[in-house]
N, C-alpha and C positions, 0 to 999 in steps of 0.2 A: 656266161662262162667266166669264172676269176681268172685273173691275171694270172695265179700259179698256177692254173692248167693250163693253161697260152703257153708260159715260159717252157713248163715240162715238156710238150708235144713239139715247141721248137728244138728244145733240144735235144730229145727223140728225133727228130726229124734231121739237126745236122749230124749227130753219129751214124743213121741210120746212112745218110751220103757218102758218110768217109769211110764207111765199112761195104758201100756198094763199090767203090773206086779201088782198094784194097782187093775185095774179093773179086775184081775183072782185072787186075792185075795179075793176079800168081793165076786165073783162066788164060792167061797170054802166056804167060812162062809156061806152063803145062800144055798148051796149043789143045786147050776143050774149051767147050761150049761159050759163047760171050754174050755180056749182056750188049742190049744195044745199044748205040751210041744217045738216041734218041730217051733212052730211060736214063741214062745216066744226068745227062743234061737234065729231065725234068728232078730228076735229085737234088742237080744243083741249085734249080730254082726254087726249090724249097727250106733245103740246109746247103747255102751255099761257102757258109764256114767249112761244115766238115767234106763237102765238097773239095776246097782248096786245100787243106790241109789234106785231105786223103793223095790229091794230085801231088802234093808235094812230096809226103811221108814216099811215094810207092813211084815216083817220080812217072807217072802214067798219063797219057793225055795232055802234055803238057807243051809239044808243038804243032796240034793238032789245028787250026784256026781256028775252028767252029768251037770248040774250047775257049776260046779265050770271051766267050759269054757267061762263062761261070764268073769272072772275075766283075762283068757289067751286073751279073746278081748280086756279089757280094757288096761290089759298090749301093746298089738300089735298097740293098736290106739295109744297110746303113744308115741310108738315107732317112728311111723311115723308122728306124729306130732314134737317130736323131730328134724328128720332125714330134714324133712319140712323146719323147722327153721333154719339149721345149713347151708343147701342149701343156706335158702336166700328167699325162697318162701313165705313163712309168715313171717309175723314179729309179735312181741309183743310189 
């Protein structure tokens, strides 16, 4: 798989977060249906950018505790995009 398909599917994958966090918000203001705490979370572990940003923008989840593991993914993807870099794997 090339690197520009990796890149796209991540970034697919963190809009895809920040528009799941977004759309279980205003299901809270209108008190219908919610997603579940447990899909949102695997969201985050996959786009955990648009995760935090979604938390942020829609101010949702955000003194939840179990939340605050989105932030230990954003840290982790970090990490390994770092780690990535230093390799030689991606570049900037």
């Amino acid at each position: 798989m090339s690197l520009t398909l990796i890149l796209l599917v991540y970034i697919v994958l963190n809009v895809f977060a920040f528009m799941m966090y977004i759309w279980d918000k205003r299901k809270a203001q209108k008190d219908k249906w919610r997603t579940k705490e447990s899909t949102l979370l695997l969201c985050a572990l996959l786009g955990p950018f648009g995760a935090v940003a979604g938390m942020q923008v829609a101010r949702h989840k955000t003194r939840k505790l179990k939340f605050k593991l989105v932030y230990v993914f954003l840290v982790l993807h970090i990490v390994v995009i770092i780690y990535l870099a230093a390799k030689g794997i991606i570049h900037f």
